[in-house]
C-alpha positions as CSV (number, residue, x, y, z in Angstrom):
1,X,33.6,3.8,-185.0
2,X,30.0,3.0,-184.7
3,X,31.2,-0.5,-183.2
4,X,32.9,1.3,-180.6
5,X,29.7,3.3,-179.6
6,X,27.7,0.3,-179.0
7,X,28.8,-0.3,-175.3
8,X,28.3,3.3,-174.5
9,X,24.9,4.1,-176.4
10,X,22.9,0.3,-174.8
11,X,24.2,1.4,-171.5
12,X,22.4,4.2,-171.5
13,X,19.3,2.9,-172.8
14,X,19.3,0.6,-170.2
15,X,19.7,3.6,-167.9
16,X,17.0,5.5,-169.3
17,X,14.7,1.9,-169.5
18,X,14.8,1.2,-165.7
19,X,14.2,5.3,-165.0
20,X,11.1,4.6,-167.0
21,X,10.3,1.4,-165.5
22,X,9.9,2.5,-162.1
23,X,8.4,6.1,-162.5
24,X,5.0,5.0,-160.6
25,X,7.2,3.5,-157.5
26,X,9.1,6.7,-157.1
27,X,6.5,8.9,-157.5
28,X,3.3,7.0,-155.6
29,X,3.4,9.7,-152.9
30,X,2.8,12.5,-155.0
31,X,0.3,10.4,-156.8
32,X,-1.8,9.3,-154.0
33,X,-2.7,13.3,-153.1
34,X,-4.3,13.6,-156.4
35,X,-5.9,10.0,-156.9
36,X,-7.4,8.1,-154.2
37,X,-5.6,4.5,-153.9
38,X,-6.5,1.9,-151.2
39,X,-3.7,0.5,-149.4
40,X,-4.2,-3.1,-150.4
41,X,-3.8,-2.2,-154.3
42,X,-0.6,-0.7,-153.5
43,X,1.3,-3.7,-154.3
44,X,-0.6,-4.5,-157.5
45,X,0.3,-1.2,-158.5
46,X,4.2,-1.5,-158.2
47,X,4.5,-5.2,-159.3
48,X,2.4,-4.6,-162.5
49,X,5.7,-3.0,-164.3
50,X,8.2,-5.6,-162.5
51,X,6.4,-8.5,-163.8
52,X,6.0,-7.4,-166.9
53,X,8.9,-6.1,-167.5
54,X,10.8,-9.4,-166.5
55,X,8.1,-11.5,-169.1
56,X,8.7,-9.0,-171.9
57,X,12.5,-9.9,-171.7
58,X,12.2,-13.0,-173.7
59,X,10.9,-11.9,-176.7
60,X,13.1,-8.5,-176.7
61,X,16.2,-10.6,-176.3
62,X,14.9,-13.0,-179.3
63,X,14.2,-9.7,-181.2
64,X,17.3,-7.9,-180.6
65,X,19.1,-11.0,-182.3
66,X,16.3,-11.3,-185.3
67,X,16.3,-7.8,-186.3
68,X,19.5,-5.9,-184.1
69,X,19.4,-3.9,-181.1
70,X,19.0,-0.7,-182.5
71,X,15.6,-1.5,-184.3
72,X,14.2,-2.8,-180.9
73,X,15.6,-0.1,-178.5
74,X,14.2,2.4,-181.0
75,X,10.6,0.6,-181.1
76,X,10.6,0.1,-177.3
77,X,11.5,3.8,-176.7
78,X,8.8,4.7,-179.3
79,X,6.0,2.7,-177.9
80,X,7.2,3.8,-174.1
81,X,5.6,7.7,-174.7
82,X,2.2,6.4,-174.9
83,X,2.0,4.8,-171.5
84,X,4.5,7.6,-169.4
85,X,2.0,10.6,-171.6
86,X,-0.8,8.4,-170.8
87,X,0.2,8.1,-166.8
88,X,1.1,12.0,-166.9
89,X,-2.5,13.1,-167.2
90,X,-4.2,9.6,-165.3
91,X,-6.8,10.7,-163.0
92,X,-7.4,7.3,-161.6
93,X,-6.6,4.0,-160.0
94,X,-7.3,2.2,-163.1
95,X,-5.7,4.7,-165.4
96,X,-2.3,4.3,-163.6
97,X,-2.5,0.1,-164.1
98,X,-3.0,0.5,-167.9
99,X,-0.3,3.2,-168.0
100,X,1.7,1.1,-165.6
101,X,1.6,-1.9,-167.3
102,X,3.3,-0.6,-171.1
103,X,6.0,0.8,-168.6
104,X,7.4,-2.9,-168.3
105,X,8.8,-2.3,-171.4
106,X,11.3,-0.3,-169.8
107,X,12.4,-3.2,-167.7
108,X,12.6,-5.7,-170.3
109,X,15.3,-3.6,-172.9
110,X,17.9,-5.4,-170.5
111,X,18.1,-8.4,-172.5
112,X,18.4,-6.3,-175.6
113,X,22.2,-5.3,-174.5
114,X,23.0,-8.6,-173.1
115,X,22.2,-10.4,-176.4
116,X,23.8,-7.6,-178.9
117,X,27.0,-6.8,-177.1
118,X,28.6,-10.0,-176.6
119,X,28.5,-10.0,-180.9
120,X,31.4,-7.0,-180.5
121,X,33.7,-8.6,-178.1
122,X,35.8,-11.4,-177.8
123,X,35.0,-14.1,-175.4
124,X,37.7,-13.3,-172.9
125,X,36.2,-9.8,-172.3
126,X,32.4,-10.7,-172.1
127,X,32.1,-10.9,-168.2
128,X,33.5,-6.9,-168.2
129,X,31.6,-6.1,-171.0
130,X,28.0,-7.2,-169.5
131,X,29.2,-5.9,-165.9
132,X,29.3,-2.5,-167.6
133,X,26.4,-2.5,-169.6
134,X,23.8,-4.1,-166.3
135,X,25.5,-0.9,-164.3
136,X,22.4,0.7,-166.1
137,X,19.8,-1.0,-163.6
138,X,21.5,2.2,-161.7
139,X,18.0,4.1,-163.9
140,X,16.1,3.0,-161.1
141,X,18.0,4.8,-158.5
142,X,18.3,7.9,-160.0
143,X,14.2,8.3,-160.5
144,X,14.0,6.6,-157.2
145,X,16.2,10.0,-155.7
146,X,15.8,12.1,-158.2
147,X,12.1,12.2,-159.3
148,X,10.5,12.7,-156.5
149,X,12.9,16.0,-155.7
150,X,11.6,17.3,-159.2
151,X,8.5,16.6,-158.4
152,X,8.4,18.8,-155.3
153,X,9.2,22.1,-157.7
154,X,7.0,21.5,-160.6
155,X,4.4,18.5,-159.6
156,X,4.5,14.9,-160.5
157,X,2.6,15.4,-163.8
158,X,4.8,17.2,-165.6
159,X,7.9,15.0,-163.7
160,X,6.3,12.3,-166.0
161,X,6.1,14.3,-169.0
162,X,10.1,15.1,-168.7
163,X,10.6,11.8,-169.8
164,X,9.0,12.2,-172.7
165,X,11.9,14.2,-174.1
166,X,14.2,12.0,-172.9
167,X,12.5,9.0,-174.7
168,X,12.4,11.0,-177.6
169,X,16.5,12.1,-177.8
170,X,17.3,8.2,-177.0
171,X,14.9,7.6,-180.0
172,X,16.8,9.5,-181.8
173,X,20.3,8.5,-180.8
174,X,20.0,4.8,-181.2
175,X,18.5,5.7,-185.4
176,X,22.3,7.9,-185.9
177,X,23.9,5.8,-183.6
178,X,22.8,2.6,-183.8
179,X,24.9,-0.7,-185.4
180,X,22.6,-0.8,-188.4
181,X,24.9,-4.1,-189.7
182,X,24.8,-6.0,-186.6
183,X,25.1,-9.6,-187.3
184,X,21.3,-11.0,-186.8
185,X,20.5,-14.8,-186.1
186,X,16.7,-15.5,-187.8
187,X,16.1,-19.6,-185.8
188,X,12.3,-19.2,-185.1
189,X,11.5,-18.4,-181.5
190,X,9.6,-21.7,-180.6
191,X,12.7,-24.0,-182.2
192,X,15.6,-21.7,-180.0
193,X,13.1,-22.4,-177.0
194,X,13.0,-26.0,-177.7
195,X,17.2,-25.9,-178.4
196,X,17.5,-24.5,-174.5
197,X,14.5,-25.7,-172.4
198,X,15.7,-29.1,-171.7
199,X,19.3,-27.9,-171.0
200,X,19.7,-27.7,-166.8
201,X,22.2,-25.2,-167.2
202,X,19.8,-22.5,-167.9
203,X,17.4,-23.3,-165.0
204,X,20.3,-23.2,-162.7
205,X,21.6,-19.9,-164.1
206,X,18.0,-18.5,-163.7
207,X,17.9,-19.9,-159.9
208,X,21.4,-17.8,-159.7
209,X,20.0,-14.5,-161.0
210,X,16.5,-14.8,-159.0
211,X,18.9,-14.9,-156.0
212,X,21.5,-12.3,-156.8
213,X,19.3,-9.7,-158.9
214,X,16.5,-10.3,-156.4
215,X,18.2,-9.9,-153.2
216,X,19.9,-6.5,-154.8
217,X,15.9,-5.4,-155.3
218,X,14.8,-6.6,-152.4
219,X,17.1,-5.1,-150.3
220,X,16.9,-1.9,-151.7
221,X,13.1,-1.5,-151.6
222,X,13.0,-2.7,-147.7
223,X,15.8,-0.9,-146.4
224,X,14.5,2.4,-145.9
225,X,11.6,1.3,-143.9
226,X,13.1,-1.4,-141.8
227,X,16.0,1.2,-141.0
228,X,13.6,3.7,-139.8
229,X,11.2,1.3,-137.6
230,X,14.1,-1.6,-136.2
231,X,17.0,0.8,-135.5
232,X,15.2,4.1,-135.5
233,X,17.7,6.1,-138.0
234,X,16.6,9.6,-139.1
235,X,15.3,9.5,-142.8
236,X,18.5,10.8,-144.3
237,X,20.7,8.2,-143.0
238,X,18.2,5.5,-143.8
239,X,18.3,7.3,-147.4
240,X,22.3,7.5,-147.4
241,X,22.6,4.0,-146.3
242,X,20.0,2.1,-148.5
243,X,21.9,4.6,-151.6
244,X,25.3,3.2,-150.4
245,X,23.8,-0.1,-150.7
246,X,22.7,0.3,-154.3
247,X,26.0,2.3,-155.0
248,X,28.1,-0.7,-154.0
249,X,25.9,-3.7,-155.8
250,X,25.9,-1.3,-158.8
251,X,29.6,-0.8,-159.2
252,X,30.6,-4.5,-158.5
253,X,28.7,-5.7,-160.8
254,X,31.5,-5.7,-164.0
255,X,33.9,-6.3,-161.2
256,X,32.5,-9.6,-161.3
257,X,32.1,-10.1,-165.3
258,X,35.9,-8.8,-165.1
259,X,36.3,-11.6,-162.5
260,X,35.0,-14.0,-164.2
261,X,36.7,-13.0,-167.2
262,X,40.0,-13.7,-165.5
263,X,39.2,-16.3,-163.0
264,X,36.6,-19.5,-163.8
265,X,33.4,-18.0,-163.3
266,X,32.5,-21.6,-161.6
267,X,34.8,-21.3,-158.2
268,X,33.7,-17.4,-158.1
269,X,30.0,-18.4,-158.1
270,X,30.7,-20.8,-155.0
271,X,32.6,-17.9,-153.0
272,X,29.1,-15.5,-154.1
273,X,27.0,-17.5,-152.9
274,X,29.0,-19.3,-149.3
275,X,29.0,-15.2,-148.7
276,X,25.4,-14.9,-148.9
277,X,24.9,-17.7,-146.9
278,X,26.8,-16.4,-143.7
279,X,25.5,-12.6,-144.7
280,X,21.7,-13.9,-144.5
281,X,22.3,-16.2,-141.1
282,X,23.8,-13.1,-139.5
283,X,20.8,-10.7,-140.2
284,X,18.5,-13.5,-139.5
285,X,19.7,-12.6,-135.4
286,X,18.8,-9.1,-136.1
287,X,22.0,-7.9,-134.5
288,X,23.7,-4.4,-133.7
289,X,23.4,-1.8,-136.3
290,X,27.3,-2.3,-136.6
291,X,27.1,-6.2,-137.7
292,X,23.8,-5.1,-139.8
293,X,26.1,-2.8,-142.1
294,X,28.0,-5.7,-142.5
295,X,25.8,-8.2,-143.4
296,X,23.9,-5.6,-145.7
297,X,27.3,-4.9,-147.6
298,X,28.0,-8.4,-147.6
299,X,24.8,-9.1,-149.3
300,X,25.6,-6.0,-151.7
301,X,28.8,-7.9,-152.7
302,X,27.6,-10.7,-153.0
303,X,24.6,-9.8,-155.7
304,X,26.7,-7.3,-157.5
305,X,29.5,-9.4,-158.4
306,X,27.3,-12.2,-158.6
307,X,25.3,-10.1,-161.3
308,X,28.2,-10.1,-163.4
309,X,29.5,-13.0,-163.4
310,X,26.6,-14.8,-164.5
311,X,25.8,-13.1,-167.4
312,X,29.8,-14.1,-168.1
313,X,28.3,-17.8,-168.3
314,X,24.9,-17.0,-170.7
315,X,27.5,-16.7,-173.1
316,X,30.3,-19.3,-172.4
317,X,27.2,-21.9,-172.5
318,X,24.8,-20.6,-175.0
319,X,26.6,-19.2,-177.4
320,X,23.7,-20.0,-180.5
321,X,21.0,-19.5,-178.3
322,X,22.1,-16.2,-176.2
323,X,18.9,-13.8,-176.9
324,X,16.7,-16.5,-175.6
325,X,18.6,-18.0,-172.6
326,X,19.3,-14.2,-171.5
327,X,15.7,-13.6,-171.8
328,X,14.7,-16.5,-169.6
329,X,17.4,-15.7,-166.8
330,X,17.1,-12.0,-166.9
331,X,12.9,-12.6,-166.9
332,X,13.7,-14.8,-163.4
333,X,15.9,-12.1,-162.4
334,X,13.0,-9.4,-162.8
335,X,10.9,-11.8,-160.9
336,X,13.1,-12.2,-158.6
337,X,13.0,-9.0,-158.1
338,X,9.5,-8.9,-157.3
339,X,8.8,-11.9,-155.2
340,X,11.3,-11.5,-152.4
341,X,9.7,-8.0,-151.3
342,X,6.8,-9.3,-151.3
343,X,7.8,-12.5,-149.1
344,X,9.6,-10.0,-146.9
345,X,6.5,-7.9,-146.3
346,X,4.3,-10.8,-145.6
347,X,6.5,-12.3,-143.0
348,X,7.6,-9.1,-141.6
349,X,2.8,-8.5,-141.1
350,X,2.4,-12.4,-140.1
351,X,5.4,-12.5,-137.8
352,X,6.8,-8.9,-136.7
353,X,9.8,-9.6,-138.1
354,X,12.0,-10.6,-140.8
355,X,14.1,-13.2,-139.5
356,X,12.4,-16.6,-141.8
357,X,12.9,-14.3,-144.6
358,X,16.7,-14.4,-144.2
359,X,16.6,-17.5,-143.2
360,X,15.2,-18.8,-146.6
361,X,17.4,-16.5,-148.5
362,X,20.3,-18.2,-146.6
363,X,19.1,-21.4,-147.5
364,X,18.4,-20.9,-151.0
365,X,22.2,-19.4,-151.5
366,X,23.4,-22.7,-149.9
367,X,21.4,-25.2,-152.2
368,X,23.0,-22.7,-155.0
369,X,26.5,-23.4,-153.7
370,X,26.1,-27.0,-153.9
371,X,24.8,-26.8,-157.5
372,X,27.7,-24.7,-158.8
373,X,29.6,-27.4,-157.0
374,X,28.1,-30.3,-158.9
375,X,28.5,-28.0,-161.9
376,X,31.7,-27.5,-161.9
377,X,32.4,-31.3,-161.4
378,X,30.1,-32.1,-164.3
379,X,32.1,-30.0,-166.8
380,X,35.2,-32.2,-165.2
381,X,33.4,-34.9,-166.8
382,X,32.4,-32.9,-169.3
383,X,36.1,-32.1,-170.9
384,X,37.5,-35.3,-169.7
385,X,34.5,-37.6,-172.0
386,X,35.3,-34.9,-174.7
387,X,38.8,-36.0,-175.0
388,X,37.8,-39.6,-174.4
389,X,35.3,-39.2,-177.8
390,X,37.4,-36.9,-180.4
391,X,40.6,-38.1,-180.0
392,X,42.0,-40.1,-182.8
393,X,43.5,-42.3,-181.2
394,X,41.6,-46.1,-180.4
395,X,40.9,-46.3,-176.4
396,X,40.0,-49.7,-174.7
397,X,39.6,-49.7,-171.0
398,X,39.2,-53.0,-169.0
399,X,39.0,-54.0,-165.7
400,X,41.8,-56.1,-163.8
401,X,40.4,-59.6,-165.3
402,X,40.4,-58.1,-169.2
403,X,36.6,-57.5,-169.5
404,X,36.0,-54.6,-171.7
405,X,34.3,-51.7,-169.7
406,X,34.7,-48.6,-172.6
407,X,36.1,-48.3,-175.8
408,X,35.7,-44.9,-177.8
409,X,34.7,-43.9,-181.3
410,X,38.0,-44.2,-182.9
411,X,38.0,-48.0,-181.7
412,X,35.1,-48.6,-183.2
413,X,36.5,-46.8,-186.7
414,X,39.6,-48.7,-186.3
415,X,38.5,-52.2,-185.3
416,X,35.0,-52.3,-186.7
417,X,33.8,-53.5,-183.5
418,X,30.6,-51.2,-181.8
419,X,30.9,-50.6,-178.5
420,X,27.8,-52.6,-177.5
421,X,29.3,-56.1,-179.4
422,X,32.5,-55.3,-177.5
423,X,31.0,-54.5,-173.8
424,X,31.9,-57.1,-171.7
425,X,34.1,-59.6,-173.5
426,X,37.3,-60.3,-173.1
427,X,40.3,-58.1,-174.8
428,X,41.3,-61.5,-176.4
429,X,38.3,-60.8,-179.2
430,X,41.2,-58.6,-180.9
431,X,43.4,-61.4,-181.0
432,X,45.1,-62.3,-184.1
433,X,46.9,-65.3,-183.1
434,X,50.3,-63.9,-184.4
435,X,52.0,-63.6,-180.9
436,X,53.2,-66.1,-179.1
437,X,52.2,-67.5,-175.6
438,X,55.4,-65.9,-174.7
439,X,55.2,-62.6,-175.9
440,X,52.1,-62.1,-173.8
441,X,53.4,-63.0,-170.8
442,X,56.5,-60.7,-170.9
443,X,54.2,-58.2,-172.4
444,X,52.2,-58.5,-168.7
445,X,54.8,-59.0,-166.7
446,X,56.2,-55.4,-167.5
447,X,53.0,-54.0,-167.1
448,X,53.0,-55.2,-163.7
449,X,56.6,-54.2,-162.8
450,X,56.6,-50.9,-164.4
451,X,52.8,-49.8,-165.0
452,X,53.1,-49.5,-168.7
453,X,54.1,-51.1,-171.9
454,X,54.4,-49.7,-175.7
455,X,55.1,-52.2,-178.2
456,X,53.9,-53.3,-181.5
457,X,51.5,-55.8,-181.8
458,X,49.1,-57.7,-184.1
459,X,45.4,-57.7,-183.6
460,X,42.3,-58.2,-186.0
461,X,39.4,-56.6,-186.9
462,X,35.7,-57.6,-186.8
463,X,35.9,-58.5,-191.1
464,X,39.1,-60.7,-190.1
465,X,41.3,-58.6,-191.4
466,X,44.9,-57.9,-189.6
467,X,46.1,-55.2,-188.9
468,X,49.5,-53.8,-187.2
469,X,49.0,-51.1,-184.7
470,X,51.2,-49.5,-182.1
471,X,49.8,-50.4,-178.5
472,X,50.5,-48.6,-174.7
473,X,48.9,-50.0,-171.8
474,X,48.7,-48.2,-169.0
475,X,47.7,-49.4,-165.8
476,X,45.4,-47.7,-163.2
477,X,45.7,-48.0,-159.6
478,X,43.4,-46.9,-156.5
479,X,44.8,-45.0,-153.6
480,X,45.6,-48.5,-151.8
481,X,47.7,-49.4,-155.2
482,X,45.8,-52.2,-156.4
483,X,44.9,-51.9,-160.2
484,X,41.6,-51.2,-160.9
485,X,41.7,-50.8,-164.9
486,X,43.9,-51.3,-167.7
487,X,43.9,-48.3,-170.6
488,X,45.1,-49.1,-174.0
489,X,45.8,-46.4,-176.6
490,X,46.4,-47.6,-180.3
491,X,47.1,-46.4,-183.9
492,X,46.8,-48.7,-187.0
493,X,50.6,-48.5,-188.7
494,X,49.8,-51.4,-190.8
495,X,51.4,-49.3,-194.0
496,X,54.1,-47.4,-192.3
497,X,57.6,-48.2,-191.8
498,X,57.7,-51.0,-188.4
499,X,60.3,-52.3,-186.3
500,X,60.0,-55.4,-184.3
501,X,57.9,-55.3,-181.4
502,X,59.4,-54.0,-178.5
503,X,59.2,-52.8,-174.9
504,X,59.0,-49.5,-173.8
């Protein structure tokens, strides 16, 4: 039972995390009437919790692995009352970045959820299972709307101090509630970081989250006020459509880890991000507020199913190292999060509009699509040198004149020959002499004729020794039909029951 409550209880903690996490944003208006803050350390003042919060992710995901997810939600929600009490009775500038900087906490209990989770489900359901649980970024929405209304009735102090009890029953939840036997993985931090660093999988999975998690941010923080100054909406509307936007990326999001559970996550990826491509060109002409909608959604689309299916891969690829590799890519996502509003807002003062901005964002999504392509060819390879290795059977593969080009581990175990004394030479070296002149050249000749041959045959090993082993050759032909390789697949049958050699 308490298995089944896992999904349920971290998704809300991830709800109440990002409510937490962006309780200075929502309620900076409020704020500025009590405590005088210049305009230039507005910024500071917001990104202070983002970039923190993304930072924080790694060693909360490494945590929630070495001691469970309940011990570090519980911890995280303990330690968050000190900085939202301290922030609830700040009566200056500096105040608020102490305050706000403990609030990253909030942000970073995301890769807490993303590391326990997957321990509960099987692999086929991991892309639905994340989608659900990262619906809770929808925390920041809801204190984005939702705060400042309170704070209209009963001021923004005591808006502040609400959360306070809501820390406090999520506290108390996640000690009843909480998978107190969750399976825990103890690898010291610096030896999983040296296990993954290296690997180019995670740095491409990070580029893929900055891009989808930080156009979802980005968007929704510059809507509002581009809406209001480029088309001239009313407020509401700009507030309906900028809440339809969050709305949409929010609720695609396990659509895509339900995708990518179902379909290969690789070929969704290139579809994501060929979308985001087009979506950022057409904004990038600033059209009619008709094709802006579109584009928007498009872009809403794109990073909410993009969301999920990405954190369908962490697990596919990094299954021993999953609280640090969703550490790292959800940290990129936070900062992706933070950088692109920023970009857009120094374009938008330098330039008077935002049109490079989308520009870059289109180009960044293309250079994605052509690494999930490569990707996806490389794993080709991948499965195809896999097979080549573990099979059991011997593998020689030479070019049209009979110079060895690759042999695999099972010829080496069978022949005694490594590959580098092998590499090279001629396929005579296996020779034992036994066959005739004539068994050769009918052995060839069918090869030629038909493309294959099976037969028994007599070769010897490095020590001298011979051995009996069943042979097919297969020949390998270009698109022109000329025969560009020879593949032979053997099994030593020395001590089993043999008929003659034959053609087959």
């Amino acid at each position: 039972m308490i298995k089944k409550l896992q999904l349920p209880l971290q998704t809300m903690n991830l709800v109440l995390g990002f409510m937490v996490w962006v309780i200075i944003s929502a309620l900076l208006p409020f704020i500025r009437e009590d405590i005088s803050i210049p305009t230039d350390r507005l910024a500071i003042l917001t990104a202070i919790p983002v970039v923190l919060g993304s930072v924080l992710r790694i060693p909360l995901g490494y945590y929630a692995n070495v001691v469970g997810a309940r011990i570090v939600f519980i911890v995280s929600f303990i330690l968050l009352l000190f900085p939202v009490y301290f922030i609830s009775l700040a009566s200056s500038f500096t105040h608020l970045v102490i305050g706000g900087s403990f609030l990253g906490i909030g942000g970073a209990v995301f890769s807490v959820g993303v590391t326990s989770l997957p321990k509960y489900y099987a692999k086929e359901k991991l892309g639905l299972v994340n989608g659900i649980y990262g619906m809770g970024n929808i925390g920041t929405a809801i204190t984005t709307f939702a705060a400042p209304v309170i704070a209209t009735q009963i001021g923004w102090s005591k808006t502040v101090q609400l959360y306070l009890i809501l820390l406090l029953i999520f506290a108390v939840l996640n000690a009843l509630l909480g998978d107190r036997k969750e399976i825990k993985v103890k690898t010291p931090i610096m030896e999983q970081i040296k296990g993954v660093y290296k690997n180019e999988k995670l740095w491409f999975f990070s580029l893929f989250y900055f891009i989808t998690f930080g156009s979802f941010v980005a968007f929704t923080v510059y809507l509002p006020n581009f809406l209001v100054t480029h088309f001239e909406l009313a407020k509401v509307d700009t507030g309906m459509r900028t809440a339809g936007f969050i709305l949409v990326a929010t609720l695609l999001r396990p659509v895509g880890g339900w995708l990518a559970d179902k379909f290969k996550p690789l070929f969704l990826l290139m579809g994501i991000f060929l979308g985001l491509t087009a979506a950022a060109i057409l904004l990038a002409f600033s059209p009619s507020i008709g094709l802006y909608t579109a584009g928007c959604l498009t872009i809403a689309v794109g990073a909410g199913l993009g969301n999920g299916v990405i954190f369908k891969l962490v697990p596919l690829y990094f299954n021993k190292q999953a609280g640090i590799v969703n550490g790292i890519v959800s940290m990129m996502g936070g900062l992706g999060g933070f950088f692109p509003p920023l970009m857009l807002s120094f374009i938008h003062s330098a330039t008077g509009q935002y049109s490079i901005g989308f520009m870059a964002l289109s180009q960044i999504a293309l250079v994605s699509f052509v690494i999930v392509v490569w990707m996806y060819y490389q794993d080709k390879l991948s499965v195809q040198s896999e097979v080549f290795n573990s099979t059991g059977q011997g593998i020689l593969v030479t070019d049209p004149n009979g110079r060895i080009n690759a042999v695999n581990p099972a010829f080496t175990k069978l022949s005694g020959y490594s590959e580098e004394e092998v590499l090279g030479k001629n396929r005579s070296v296996l020779k034992s002499g036994r066959q005739s002149p004539a068994f050769y050249q009918a052995m060839w000749s069918e090869i030629r004729e038909h493309g294959s041959w099976q037969g028994e045959i007599w070769n010897r090993r490095k020590d001298g020794e011979e051995y009996l082993e069943l042979l097919t050759i297969n020949a390998v032909k270009d698109e022109s039909g000329d025969i560009v390789q020879y593949v032979g697949t053997f099994s030593d049958i020395t001590y089993q029951p043999t008929g003659r050699c034959s053609n087959g």
